[in-house]
C-alpha positions in Angstrom: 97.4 -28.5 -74.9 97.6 -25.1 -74.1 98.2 -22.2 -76.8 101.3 -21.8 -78.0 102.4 -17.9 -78.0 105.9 -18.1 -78.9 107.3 -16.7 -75.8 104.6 -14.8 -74.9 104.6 -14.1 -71.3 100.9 -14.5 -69.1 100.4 -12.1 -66.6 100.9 -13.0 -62.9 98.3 -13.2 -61.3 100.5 -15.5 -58.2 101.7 -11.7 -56.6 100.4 -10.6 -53.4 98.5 -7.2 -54.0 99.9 -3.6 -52.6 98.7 -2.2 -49.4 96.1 0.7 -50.9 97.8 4.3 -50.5 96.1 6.2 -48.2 96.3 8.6 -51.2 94.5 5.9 -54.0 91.9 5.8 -51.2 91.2 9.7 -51.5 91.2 9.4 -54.7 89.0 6.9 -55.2 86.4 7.9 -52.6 86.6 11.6 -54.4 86.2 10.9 -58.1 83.3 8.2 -57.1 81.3 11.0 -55.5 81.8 13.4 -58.3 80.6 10.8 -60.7 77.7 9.8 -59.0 75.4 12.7 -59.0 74.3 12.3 -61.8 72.5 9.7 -60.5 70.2 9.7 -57.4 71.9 7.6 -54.7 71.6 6.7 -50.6 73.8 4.5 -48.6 73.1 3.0 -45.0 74.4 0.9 -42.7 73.3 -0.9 -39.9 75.8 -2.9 -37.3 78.5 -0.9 -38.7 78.9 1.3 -35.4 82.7 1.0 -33.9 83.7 -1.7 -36.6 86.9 -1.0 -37.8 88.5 -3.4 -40.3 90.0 -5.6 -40.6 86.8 -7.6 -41.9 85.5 -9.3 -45.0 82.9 -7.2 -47.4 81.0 -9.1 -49.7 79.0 -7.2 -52.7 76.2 -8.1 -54.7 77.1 -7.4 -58.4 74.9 -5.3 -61.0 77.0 -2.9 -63.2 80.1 -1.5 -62.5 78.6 1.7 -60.4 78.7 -1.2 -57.6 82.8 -0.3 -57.5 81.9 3.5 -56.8 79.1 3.0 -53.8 81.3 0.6 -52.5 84.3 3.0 -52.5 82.2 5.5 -50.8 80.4 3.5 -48.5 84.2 2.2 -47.1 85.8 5.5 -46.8 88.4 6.2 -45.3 89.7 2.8 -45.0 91.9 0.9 -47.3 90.2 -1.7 -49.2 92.1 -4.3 -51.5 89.2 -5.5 -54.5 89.1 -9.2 -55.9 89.4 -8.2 -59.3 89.1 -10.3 -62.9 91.6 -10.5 -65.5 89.7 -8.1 -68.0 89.4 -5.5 -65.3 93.1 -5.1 -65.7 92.6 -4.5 -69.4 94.7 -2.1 -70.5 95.4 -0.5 -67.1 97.5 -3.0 -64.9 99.3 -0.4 -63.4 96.4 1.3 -62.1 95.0 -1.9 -60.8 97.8 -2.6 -59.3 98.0 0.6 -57.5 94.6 0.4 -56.1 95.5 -3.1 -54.4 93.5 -5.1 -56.7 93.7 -9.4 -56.6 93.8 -10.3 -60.2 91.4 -13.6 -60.7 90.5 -15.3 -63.5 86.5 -15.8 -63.3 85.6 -19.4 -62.6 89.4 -21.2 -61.4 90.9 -22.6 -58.3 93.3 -20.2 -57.4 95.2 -20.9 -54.2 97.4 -17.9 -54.0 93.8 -15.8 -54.1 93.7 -17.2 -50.2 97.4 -16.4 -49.5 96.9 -12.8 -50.6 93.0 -12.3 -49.1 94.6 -13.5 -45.7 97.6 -11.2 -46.1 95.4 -8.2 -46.9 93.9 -9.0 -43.4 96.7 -9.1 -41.4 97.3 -5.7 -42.7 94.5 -4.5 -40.9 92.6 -3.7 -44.1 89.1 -4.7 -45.8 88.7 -7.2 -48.5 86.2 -6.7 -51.1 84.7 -9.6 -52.9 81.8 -9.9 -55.6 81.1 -13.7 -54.6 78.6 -13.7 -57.6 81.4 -13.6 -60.0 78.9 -12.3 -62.5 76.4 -8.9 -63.4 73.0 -10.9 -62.3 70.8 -11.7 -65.4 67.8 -11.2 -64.4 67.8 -8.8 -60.8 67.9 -12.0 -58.4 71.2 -13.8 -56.6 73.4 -15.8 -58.4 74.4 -19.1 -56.9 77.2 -18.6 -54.4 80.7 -21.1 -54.0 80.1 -23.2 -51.4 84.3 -22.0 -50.9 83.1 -18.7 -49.4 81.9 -20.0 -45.9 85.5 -22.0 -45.6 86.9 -19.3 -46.6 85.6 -16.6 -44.1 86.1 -19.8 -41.6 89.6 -19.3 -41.9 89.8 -15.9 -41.7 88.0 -15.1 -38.2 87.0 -12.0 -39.1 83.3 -10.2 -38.8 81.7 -10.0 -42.1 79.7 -7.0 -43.9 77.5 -7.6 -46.9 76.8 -4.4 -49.1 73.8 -4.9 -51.1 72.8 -2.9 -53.9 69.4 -2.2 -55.0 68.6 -0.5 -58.3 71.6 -0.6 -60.3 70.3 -3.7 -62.0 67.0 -2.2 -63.1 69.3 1.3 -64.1 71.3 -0.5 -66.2 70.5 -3.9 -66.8 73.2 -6.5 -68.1 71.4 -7.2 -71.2 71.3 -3.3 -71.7 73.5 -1.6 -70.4 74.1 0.9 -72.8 70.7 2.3 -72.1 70.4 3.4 -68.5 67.0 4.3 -66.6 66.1 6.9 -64.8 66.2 4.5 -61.5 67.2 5.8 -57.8 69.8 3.7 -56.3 70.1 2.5 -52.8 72.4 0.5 -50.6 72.8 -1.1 -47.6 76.1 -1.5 -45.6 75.2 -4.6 -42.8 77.4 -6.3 -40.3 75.9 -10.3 -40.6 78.5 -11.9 -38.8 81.1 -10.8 -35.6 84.5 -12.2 -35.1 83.1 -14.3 -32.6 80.2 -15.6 -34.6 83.0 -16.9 -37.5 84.6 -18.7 -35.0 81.5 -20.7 -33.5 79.8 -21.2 -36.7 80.1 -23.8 -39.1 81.5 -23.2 -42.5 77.8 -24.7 -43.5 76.7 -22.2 -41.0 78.4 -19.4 -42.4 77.4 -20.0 -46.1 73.8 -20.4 -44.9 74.1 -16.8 -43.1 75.4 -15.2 -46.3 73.0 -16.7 -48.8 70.1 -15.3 -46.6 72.2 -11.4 -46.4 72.5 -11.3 -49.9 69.0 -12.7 -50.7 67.6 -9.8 -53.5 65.1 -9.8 -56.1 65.3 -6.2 -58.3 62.0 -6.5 -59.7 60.2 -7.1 -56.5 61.8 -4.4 -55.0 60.8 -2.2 -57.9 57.0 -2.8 -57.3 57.4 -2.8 -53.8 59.0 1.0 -53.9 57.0 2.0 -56.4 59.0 3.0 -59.0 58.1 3.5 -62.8 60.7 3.0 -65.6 59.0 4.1 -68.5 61.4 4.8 -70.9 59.7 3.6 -74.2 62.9 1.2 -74.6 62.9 -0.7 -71.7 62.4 -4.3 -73.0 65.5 -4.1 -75.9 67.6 -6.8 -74.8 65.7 -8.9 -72.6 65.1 -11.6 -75.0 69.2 -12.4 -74.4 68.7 -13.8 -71.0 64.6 -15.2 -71.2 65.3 -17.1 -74.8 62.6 -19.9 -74.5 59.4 -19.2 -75.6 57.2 -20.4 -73.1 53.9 -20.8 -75.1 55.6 -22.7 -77.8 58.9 -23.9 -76.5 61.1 -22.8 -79.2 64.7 -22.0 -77.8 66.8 -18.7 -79.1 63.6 -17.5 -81.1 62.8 -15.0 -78.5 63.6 -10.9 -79.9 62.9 -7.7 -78.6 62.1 -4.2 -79.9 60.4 -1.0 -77.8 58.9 -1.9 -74.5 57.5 -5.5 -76.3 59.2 -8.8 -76.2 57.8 -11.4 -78.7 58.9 -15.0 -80.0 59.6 -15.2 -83.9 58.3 -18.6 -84.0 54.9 -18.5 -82.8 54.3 -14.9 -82.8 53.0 -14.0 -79.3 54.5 -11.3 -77.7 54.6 -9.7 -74.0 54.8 -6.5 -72.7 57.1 -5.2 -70.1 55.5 -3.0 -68.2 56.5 0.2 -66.2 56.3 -1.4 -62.5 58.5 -4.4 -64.3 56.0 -6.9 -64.4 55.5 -8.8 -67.7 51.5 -9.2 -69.7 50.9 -11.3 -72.1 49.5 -9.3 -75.2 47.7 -12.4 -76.9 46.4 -15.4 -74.5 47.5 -16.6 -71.3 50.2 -14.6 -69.3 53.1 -17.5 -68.5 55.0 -15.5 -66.3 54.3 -11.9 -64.9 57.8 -12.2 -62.9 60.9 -12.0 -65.4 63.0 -14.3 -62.1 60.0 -16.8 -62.9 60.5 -17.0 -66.5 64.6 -17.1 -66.2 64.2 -20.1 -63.4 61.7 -21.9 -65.6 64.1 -21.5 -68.3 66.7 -23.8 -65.7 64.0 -26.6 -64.8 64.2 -26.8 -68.8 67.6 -27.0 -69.1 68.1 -29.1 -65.8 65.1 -31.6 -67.9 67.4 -32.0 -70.6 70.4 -33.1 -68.7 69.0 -35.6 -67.1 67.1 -37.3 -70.4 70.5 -37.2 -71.9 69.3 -34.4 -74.6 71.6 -31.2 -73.9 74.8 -31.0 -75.5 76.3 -27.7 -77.4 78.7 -27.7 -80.7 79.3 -24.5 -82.6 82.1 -23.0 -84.3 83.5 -20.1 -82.4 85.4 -16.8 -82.8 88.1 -16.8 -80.4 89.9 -14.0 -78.7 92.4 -14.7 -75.5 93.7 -12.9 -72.7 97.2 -14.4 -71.3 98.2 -10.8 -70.3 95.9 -7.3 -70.0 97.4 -4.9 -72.4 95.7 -6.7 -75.8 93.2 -9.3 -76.9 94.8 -11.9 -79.0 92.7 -12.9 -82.2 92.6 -16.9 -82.4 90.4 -17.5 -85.3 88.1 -20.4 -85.4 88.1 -23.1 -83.0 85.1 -25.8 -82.2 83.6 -25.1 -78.4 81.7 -28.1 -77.7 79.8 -28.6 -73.7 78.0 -32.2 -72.4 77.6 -32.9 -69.0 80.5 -35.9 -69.1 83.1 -33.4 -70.5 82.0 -30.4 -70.0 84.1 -27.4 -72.0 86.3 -28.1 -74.9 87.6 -25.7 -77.2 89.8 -27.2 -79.6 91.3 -24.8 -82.5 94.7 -24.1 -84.0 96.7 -21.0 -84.0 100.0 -20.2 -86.0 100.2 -23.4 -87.0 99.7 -25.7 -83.8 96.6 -27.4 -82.3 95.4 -26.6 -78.8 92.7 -28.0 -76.5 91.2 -26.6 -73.6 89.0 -28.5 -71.5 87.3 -27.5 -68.6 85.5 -30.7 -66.7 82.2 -30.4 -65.3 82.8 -30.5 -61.3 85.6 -28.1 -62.4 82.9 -25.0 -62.8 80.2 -24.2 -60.8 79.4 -21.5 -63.3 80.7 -19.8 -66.4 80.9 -16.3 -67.4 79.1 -14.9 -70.2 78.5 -11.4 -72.0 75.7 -10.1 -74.1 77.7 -7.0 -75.5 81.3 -7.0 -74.9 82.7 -3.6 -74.8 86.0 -4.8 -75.1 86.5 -6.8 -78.3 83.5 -6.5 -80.1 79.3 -6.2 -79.6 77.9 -9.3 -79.6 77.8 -12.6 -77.0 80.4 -14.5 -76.1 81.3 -16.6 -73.2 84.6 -16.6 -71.2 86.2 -20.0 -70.7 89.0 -19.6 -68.1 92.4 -21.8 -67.1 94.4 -20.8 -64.3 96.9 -18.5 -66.6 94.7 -17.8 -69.8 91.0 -16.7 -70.6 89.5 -17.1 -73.8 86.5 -15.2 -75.2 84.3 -17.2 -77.5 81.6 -15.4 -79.8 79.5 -18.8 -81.2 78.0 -18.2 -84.9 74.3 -19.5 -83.1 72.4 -16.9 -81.8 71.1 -16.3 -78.8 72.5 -19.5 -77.0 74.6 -18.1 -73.8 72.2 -17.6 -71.7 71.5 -21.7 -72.1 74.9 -22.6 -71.9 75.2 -20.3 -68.5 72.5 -22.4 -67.1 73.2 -25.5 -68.4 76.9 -24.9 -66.7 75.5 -24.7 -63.0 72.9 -27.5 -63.9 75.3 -29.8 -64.4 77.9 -28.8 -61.6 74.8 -29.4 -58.8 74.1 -32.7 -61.1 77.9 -34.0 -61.0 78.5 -32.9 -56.8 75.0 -34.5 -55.8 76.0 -37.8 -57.6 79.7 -37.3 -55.8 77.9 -37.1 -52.5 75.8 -39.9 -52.9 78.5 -42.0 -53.9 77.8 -42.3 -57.2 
């Protein structure tokens, strides 16, 4: 049962998007560049030499200074964006303008491949974010298995921009604080037109994985670079949330350049190279990426012993067109690993349920501090034509239900391909 708005109209996302003005691409390209000196910044390519589009760029995704290297490192050609539904948010017109595909985060969408192939028969690049997500903790988010069928189809040569830095200047669980962090990207050429057409979509998807392979805080130590602002560990405790000296979930806080758990009491220090030091007893995990993946094995643990499942009351807000949230009010969001997402509530009168089943999301996207409706966590459960943005009363537990969300989708497709 969907929500009932009277009438209310959802925006179409089934429209093929603009051809870029030569004009919008000037634009772009100009007001990127006079925006980005205020932070230190190189871009370089490699393969790139006499590749003209039409071709497929794929971008890893940190913080939305990824949109301005990427208009830079493109110019002068045309480039049409996969965009999400909140990225039209009071601009559709603008969006629209640019050539932006309007997704919703985490659907099937077929008309997304009727209007990716019809930006390439233009002659033009298509930019995608395959992540779908800012990355929690510096390191790759897991990739659709879609994208190599999808660039199968295509035949065209692939480029992966990869950005390095933007993570560690302003991290997703902080973003409101940057650091004084240089940035730098790489513009490569991973696969020809030829090599698309000989490889496997298997193939393919194993090329990509490796090209967008990147770990922030290694690359931090391994360049050398100090963040040292006396802040730099506010936040973290929204994306590592498991104590691992006492196992307590959602008891983990943060304050200064110290993260601690309110449970037992031990606390860490984040140092200036980004490693992590214990401050009392045994150091669990120097590597944040170590912490956040031990963190899955937990959640992944659960699942299979038949312990995880999530209930909460929840705040909702949805999203059927761009120009405003609409306020819900209270609704039940419950998530199991034979169900998966439910979020039952009532608005103006008349019950809805949306359910989102398990095989039906390989992830699910979540937010630590929404700019757009209000500063605190919430996760994004998505149809095809609506999105709806729930702010649970527990603390702290997004992170978990993120995990939890991929666990179970590589849980449900191995038992699928095993016959089960």
């Amino acid at each position: 049962m969907e929500v009932n708005y009277k009438n209310k109209k959802y925006y179409k996302t089934s429209k093929y998007p603009i051809r870029q003005p030569k004009i919008m691409t000037f634009l772009l390209y100009l007001v990127s560049k006079i925006l980005m000196p205020r932070v230190p910044y190189k871009i370089e390519k490699f393969g790139m030499e006499g590749l003209k589009p039409p071709y497929i760029l794929l971008s890893n995704h940190m913080y939305f200074v990824d949109f301005q290297l990427s208009a830079i490192a493109t110019y002068p050609h045309r480039v049409n964006n996969v965009a999400t539904i909140d990225g039209y948010y009071r601009r559709p017109w603008l969006m629209e303008l640019l050539g932006c595909i309007c997704k919703r985060k985490f659907t099937n969408d077929l008309h997304l491949v009727k209007s990716i192939r019809k930006v390439l028969s233009r002659g033009d690049v298509l930019c995608m974010y395959p992540e779908a997500r800012y990355s929690p903790v510096g390191t790759t988010a897991i990739l659709p298995d879609s994208l190599g069928k999808l660039i199968k189809m295509n035949k065209v040569p692939v480029v992966v921009l990869l950005h390095h830095g933007n993570y560690l200047h302003t991290p997703f669980w902080n973003y409101r604080k940057p650091r004084k962090v240089p940035l730098y990207t790489t513009m490569t050429k991973i696969l020809s037109k030829e090599d698309v057409e000989s490889m496997t979509a298997d193939q393919i998807n194993t090329a990509v994985r490796e090209a967008m392979k990147y770990d922030e805080y290694k690359w931090q130590r391994e360049k050398g670079i100090i963040i040292d602002e006396p802040f730099r560990a506010e936040g973290l405790h929204k994306v590592l949330y498991q104590c691992p000296n006492c196992k307590a979930e959602h008891k983990m806080a943060s304050s200064g350049c110290e993260l601690f758990c309110t449970e037992c009491s031990k606390r860490w220090r984040l140092n200036e190279d980004g490693s992590l030091s214990a401050l009392n007893g045994e150091t669990e995990f120097s590597h944040i990426p170590d912490w956040y993946e031990w963190q899955r094995s937990e959640v992944r643990r659960q699942i299979e012993n038949g312990e995880y499942s999530f209930s909460d009351e929840v705040e909702v807000y949805s999203l059927p067109r761009c120009m405003r949230f609409m306020e819900l009010g209270k609704a039940r969001l419950t998530h199991n690993s034979e169900e998966g997402f439910i979020l039952e509530g009532n608005y103006r009168g008349e019950d809805y349920k949306i359910q989102r089943k398990p095989i039906e999301m390989y992830g699910v996207h979540i937010e630590y501090d929404y700019c757009y409706i209000k500063p605190f966590d919430c996760i994004d459960i998505s149809t095809e034509k609506d999105s709806f943005y729930c702010y649970p009363k527990k603390q702290n537990v997004v992170t978990k239900l993120s995990l939890a969300t991929e666990e179970i989708f590589k849980i449900k497709k191995e038992q699928i391909k095993n016959g089960r």
